[in-house]
GUKE-89681 format. One record per residue (C-alpha): residue number from 1; residue in one letter; x, y, z. Coordinates in nm, 3 decimals, decimal comma. Layout:
N
+-----+---+---------+---------+---------+
!   k ! r !      xx !      yy !      zz !
+-----+---+---------+---------+---------+
! NUM ! a !       X !       Y !       Z !
...
+-----+---+---------+---------+---------+
REM end
This chain:
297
+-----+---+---------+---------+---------+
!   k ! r !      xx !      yy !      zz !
+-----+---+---------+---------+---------+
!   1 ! x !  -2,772 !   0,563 !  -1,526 !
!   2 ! x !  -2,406 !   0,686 !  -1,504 !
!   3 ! x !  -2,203 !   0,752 !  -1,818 !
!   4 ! x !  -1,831 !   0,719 !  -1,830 !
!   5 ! x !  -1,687 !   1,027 !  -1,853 !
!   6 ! x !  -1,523 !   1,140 !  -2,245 !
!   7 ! x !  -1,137 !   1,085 !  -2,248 !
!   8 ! x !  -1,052 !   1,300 !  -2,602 !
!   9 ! x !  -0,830 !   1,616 !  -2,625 !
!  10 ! x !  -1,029 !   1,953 !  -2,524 !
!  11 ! x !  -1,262 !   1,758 !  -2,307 !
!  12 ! x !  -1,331 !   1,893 !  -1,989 !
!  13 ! x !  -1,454 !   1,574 !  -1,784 !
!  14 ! x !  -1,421 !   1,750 !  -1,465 !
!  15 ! x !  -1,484 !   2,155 !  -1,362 !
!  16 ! x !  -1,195 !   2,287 !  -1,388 !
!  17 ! x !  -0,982 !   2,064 !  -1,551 !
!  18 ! x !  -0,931 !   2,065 !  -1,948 !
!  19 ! x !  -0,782 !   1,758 !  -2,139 !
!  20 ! x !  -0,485 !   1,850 !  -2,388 !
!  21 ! x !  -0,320 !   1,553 !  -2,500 !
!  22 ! x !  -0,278 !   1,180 !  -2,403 !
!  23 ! x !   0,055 !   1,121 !  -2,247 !
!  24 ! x !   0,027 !   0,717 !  -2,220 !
!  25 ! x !  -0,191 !   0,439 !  -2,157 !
!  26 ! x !  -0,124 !   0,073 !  -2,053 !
!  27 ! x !  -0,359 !  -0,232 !  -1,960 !
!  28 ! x !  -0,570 !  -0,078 !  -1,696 !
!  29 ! x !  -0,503 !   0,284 !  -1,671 !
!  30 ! x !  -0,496 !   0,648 !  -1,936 !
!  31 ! x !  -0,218 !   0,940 !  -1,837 !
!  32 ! x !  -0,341 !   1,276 !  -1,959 !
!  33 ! x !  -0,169 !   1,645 !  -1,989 !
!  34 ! x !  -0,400 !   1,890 !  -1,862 !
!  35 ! x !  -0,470 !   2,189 !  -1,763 !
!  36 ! x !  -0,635 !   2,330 !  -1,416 !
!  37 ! x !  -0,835 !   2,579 !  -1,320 !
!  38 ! x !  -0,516 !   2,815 !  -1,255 !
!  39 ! x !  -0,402 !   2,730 !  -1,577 !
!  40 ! x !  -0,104 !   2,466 !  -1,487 !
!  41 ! x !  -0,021 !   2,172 !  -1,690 !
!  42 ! x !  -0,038 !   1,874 !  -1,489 !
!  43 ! x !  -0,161 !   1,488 !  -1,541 !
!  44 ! x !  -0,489 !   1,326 !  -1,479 !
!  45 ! x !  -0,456 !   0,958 !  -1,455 !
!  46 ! x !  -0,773 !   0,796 !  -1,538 !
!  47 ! x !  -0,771 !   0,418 !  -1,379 !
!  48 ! x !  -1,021 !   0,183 !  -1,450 !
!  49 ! x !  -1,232 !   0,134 !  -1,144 !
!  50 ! x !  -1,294 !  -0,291 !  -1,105 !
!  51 ! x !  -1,518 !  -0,260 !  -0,809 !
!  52 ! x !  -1,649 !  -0,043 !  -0,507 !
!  53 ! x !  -1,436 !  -0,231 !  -0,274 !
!  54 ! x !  -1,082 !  -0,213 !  -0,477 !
!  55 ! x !  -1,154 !   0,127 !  -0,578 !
!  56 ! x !  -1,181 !   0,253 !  -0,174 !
!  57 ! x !  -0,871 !   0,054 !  -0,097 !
!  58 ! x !  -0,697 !   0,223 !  -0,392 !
!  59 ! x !  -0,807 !   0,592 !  -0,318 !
!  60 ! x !  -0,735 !   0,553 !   0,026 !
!  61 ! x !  -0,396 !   0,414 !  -0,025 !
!  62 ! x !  -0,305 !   0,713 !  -0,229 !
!  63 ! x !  -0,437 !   1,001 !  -0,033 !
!  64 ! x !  -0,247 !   0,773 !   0,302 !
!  65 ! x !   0,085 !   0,881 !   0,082 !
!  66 ! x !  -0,025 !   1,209 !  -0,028 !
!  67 ! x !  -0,003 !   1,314 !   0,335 !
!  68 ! x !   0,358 !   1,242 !   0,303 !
!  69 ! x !   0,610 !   1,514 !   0,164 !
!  70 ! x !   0,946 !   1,429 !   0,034 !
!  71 ! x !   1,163 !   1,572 !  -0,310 !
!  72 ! x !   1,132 !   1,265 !  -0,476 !
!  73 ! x !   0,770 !   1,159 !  -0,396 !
!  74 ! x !   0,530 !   1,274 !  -0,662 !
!  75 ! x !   0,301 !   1,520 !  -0,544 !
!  76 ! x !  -0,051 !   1,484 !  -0,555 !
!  77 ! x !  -0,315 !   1,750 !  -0,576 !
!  78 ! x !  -0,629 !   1,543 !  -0,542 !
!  79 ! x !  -0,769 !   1,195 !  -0,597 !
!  80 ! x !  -1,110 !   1,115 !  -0,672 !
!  81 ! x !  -1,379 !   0,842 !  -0,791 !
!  82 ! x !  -1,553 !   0,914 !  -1,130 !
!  83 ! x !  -1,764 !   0,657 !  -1,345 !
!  84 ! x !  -1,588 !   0,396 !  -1,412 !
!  85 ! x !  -1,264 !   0,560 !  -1,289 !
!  86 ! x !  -1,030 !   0,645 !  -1,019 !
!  87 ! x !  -0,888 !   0,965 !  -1,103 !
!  88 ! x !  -0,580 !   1,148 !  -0,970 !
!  89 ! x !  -0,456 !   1,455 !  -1,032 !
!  90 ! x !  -0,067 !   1,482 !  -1,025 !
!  91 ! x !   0,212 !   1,691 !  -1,145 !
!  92 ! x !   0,314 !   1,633 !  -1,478 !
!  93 ! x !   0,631 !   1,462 !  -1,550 !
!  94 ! x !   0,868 !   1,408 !  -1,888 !
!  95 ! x !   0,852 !   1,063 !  -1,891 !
!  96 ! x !   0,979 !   0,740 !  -1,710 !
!  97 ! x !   1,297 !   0,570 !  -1,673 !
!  98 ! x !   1,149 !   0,261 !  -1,871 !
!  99 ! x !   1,120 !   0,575 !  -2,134 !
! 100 ! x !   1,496 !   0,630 !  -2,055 !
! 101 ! x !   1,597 !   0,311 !  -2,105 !
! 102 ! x !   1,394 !   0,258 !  -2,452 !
! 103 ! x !   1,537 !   0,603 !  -2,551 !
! 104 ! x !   1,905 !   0,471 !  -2,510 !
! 105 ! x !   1,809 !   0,120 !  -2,651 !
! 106 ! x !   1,684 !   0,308 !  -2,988 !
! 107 ! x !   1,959 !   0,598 !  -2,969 !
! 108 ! x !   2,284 !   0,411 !  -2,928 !
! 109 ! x !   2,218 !   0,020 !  -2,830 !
! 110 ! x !   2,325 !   0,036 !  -2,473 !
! 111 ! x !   2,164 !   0,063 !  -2,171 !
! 112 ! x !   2,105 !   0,410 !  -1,923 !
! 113 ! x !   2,470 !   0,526 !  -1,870 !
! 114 ! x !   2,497 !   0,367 !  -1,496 !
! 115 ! x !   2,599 !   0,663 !  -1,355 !
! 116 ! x !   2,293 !   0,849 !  -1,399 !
! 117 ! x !   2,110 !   0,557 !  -1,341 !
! 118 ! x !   2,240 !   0,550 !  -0,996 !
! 119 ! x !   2,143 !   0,941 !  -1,001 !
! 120 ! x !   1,810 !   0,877 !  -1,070 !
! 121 ! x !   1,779 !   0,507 !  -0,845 !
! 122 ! x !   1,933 !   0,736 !  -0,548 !
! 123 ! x !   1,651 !   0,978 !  -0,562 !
! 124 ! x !   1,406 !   0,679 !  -0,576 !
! 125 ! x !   1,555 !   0,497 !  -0,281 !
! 126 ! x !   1,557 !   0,794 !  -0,077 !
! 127 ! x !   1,188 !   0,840 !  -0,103 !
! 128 ! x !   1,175 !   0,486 !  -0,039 !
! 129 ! x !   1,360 !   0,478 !   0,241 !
! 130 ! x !   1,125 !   0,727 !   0,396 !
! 131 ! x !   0,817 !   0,632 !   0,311 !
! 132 ! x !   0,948 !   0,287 !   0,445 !
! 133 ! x !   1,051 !   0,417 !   0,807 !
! 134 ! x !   0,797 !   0,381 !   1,070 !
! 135 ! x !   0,767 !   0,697 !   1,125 !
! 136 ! x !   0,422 !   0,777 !   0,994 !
! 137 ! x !   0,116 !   0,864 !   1,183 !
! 138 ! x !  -0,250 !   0,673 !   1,020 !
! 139 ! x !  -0,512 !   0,585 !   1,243 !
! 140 ! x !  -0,335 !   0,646 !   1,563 !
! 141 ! x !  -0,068 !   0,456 !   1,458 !
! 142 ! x !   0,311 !   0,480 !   1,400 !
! 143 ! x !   0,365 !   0,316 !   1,059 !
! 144 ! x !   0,599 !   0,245 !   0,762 !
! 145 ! x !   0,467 !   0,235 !   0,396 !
! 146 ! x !   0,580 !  -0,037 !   0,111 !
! 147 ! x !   0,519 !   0,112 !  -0,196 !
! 148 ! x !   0,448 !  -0,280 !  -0,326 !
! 149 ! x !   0,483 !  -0,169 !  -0,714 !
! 150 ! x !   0,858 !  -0,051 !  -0,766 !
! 151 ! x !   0,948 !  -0,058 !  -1,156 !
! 152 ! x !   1,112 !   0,159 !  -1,455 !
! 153 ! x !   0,739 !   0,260 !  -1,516 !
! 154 ! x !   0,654 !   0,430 !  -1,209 !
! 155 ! x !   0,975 !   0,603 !  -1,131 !
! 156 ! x !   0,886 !   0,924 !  -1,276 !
! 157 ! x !   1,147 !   1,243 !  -1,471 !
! 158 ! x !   1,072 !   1,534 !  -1,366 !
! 159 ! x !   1,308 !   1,789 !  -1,484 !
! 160 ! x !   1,649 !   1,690 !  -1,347 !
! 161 ! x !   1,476 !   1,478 !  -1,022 !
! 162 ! x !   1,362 !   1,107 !  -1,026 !
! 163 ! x !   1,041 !   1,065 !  -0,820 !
! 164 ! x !   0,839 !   0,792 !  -0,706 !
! 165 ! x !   0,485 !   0,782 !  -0,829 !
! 166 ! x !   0,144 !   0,499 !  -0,901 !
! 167 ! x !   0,083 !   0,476 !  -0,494 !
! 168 ! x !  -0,255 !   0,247 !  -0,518 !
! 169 ! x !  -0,102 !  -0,076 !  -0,396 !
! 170 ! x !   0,062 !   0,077 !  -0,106 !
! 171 ! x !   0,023 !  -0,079 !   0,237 !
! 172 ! x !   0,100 !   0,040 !   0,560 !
! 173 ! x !   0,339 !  -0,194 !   0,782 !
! 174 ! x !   0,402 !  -0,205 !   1,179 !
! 175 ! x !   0,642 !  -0,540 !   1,194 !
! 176 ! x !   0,941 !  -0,663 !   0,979 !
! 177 ! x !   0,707 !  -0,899 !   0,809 !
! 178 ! x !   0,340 !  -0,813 !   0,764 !
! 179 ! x !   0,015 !  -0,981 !   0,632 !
! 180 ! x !  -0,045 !  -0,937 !   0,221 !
! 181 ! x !  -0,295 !  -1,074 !   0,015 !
! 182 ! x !  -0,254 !  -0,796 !  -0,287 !
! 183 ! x !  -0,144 !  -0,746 !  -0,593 !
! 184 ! x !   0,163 !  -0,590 !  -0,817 !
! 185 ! x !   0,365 !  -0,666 !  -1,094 !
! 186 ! x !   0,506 !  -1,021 !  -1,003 !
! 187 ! x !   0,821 !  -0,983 !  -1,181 !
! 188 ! x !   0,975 !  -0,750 !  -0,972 !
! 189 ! x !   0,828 !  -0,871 !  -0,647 !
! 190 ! x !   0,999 !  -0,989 !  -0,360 !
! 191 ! x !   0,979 !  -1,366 !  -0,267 !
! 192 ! x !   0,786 !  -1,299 !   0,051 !
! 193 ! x !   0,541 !  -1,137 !  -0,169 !
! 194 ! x !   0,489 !  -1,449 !  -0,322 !
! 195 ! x !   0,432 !  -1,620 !   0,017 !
! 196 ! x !   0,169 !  -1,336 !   0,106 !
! 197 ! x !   0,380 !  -1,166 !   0,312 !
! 198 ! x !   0,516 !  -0,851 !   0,324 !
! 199 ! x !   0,884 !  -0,719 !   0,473 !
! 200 ! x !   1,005 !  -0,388 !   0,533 !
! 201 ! x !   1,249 !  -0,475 !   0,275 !
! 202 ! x !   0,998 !  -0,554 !  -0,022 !
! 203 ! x !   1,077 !  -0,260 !  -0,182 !
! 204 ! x !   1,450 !  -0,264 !  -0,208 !
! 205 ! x !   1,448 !  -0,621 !  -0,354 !
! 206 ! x !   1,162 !  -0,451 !  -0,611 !
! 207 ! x !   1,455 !  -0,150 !  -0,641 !
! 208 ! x !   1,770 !  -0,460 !  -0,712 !
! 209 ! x !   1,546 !  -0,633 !  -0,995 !
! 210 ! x !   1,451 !  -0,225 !  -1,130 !
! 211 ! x !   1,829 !  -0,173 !  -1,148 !
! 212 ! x !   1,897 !  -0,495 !  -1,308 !
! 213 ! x !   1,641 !  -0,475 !  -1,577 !
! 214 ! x !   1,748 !  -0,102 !  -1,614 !
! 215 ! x !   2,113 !  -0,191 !  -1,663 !
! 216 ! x !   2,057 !  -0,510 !  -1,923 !
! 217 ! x !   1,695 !  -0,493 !  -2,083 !
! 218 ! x !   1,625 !  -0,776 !  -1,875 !
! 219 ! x !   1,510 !  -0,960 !  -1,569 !
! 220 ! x !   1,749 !  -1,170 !  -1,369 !
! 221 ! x !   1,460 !  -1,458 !  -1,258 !
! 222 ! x !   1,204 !  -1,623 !  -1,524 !
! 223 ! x !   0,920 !  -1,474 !  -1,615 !
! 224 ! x !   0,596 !  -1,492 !  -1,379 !
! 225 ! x !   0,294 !  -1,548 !  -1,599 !
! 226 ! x !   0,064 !  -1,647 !  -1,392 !
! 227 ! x !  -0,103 !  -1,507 !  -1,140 !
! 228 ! x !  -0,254 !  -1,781 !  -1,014 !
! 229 ! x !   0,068 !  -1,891 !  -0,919 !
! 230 ! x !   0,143 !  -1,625 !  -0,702 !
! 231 ! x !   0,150 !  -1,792 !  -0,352 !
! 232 ! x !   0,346 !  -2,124 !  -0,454 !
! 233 ! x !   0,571 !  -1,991 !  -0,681 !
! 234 ! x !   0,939 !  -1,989 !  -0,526 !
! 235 ! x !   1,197 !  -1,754 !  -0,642 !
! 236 ! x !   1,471 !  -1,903 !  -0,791 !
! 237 ! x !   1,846 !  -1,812 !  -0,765 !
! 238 ! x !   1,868 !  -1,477 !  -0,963 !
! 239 ! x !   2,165 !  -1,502 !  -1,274 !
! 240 ! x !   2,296 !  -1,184 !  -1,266 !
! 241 ! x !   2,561 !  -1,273 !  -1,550 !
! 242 ! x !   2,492 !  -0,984 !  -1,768 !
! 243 ! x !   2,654 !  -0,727 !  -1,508 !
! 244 ! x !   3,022 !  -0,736 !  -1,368 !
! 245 ! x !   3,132 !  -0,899 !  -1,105 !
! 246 ! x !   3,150 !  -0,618 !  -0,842 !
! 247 ! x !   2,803 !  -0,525 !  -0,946 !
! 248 ! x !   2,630 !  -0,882 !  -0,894 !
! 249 ! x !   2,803 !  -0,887 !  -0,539 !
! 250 ! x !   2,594 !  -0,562 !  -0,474 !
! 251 ! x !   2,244 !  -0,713 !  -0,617 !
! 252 ! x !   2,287 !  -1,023 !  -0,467 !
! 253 ! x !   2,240 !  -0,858 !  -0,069 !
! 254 ! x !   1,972 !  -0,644 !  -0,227 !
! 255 ! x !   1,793 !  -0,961 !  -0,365 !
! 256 ! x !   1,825 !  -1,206 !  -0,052 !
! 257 ! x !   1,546 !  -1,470 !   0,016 !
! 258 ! x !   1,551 !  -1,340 !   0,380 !
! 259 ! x !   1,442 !  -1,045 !   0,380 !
! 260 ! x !   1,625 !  -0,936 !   0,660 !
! 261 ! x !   1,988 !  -0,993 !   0,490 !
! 262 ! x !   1,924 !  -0,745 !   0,269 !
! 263 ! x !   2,117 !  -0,379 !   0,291 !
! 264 ! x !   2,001 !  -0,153 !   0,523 !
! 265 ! x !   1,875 !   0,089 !   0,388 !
! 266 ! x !   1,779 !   0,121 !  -0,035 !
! 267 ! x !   2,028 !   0,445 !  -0,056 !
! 268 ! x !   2,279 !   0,187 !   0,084 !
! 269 ! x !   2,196 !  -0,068 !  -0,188 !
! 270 ! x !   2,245 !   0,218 !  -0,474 !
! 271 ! x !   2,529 !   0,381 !  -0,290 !
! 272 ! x !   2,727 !   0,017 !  -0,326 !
! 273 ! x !   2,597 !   0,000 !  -0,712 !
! 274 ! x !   2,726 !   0,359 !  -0,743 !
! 275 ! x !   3,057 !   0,271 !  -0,582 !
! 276 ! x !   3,165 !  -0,015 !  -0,813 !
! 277 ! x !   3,128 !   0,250 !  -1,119 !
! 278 ! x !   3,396 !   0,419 !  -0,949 !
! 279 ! x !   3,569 !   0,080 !  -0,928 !
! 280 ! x !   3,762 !  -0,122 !  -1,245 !
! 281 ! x !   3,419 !  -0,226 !  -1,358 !
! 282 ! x !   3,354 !  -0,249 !  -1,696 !
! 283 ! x !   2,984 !  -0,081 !  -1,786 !
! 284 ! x !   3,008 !  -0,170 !  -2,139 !
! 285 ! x !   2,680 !  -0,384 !  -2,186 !
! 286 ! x !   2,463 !  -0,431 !  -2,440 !
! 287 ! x !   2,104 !  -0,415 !  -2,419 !
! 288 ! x !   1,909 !  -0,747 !  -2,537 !
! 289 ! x !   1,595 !  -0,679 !  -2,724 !
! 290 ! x !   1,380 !  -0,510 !  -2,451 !
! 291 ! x !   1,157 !  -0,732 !  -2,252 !
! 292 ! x !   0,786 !  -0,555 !  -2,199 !
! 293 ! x !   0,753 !  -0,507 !  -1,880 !
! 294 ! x !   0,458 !  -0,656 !  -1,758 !
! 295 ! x !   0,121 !  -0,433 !  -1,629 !
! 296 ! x !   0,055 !  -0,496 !  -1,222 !
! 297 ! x !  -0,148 !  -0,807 !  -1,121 !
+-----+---+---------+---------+---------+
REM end
């Protein structure tokens, strides 16, 4: 009989690898500092493992990006099954922007100063826009990736870069719209997702509704709270009010029902955000009382 494995500082759950402090846990999944056999800090994630055939989707989904090498992609140094777990070893970052954003909630009452928010989402996009290019070689096939699982949480700070990170739900794609029966975190998903579908745009509507919440605390559609709900529930109009007008003209290409309205690229979609900061457009809002973010479906 298997045991899990112990999760408690100075544990060693794996050769090599020695557990120093917890870093962060949510519904389904532990972040860890550690230390490695050369004696580098990095994180272990620890996710809970639901069942053989999620956890082989999941671990091959991540070691599919960790082939992949870009600035702003985190990078991966191994991925593995344990009991109970699916473990991945990563480099270790300072926090998130949903971090950023509760810092500057607490510290002053106003949301991430846009301009280095557009720093940061710029760095983010540009990963995205290469992982999304089909340009990628799996299977004997030329392929794009959707991340499927863009939000605050999982763009990562590490030192002065933003970098993309939590690759399990990512699915390769070889047409503008593709099959998809998975999962995510509904609230920032795109309206095809919804439908079980999936565009090679998915992401940047995910990136519009990260911006939004990033700039005002909140998100610009209802909350999903059902899952069940996933495949009949239609987006609704998003009410961007609580951004200027230059900035909801922006959003609203970036958050199209057609998927293939949207900007052309996600550096595009930030560039134009970027632009009207540099524009007569007032940035002074005020965070509402946070909304949690939700944990992925």
């Amino acid at each position: 009989m298997q045991h899990r494995i112990c999760l408690e500082s100075g544990a060693e759950p794996f050769p090599g690898f020695r557990l120093r402090q917890l870093r962060g846990r949510g519904g389904f999944a532990e972040v860890w500092e550690a230390e490695n056999a050369r004696g580098q800090r990095i994180a272990l994630k620890f996710i809970q493992s639901q069942n053989t055939a999620s956890t082989v989707r999941e671990i091959k989904a991540v070691q599919a990006i960790q082939r992949l090498s870009h600035a702003h992609l985190v990078y991966i140094e191994r991925v593995w099954s344990a009991p109970g777990y699916i473990v991945i070893a990563m480099e270790l970052a300072e926090g998130s922007l949903l971090e950023l954003l509760e810092a500057y909630h607490a510290e002053y009452r106003t949301p991430v100063e846009p301009r280095l928010l557009c720093q940061y989402l710029r760095q983010a996009a540009s990963a995205l826009d290469f992982m999304n290019t089909r340009q990628h070689q799996l299977d004997g096939r030329q392929v794009g990736f959707q991340h499927c699982d863009i939000k605050p949480s999982n763009i990562l700070l590490i030192g002065d870069n933003a970098k993309l990170a939590d690759f399990g739900l990512s699915t390769p794609t070889t047409a503008m719209l593709n099959p998809y029966q998975r999962g995510g975190t509904l609230d920032f998903a795109a309206p095809e997702i919804h439908r079980g579908t999936l565009a090679e745009t998915s992401d940047q509507y995910s990136l519009a509704v990260t911006y939004y919440y990033l700039r005002t605390g909140r998100f610009p559609f209802p909350e999903v709270n059902d899952f069940r709900r996933k495949h009949s529930y239609d987006r609704p109009a998003p009410d961007l009010n609580l951004v200027p007008w230059l900035e909801r003209k922006a959003l609203e290409r970036g958050l199209d029902v057609q998927p293939e309205k949207r900007w052309p690229s996600s550096v595009t979609l930030i560039q134009e955000l970027a632009e009207t900061h540099n524009k007569k457009n007032s940035s002074s809002i005020m965070v509402r009382p946070l909304k949690k973010q939700p944990e992925s479906a």
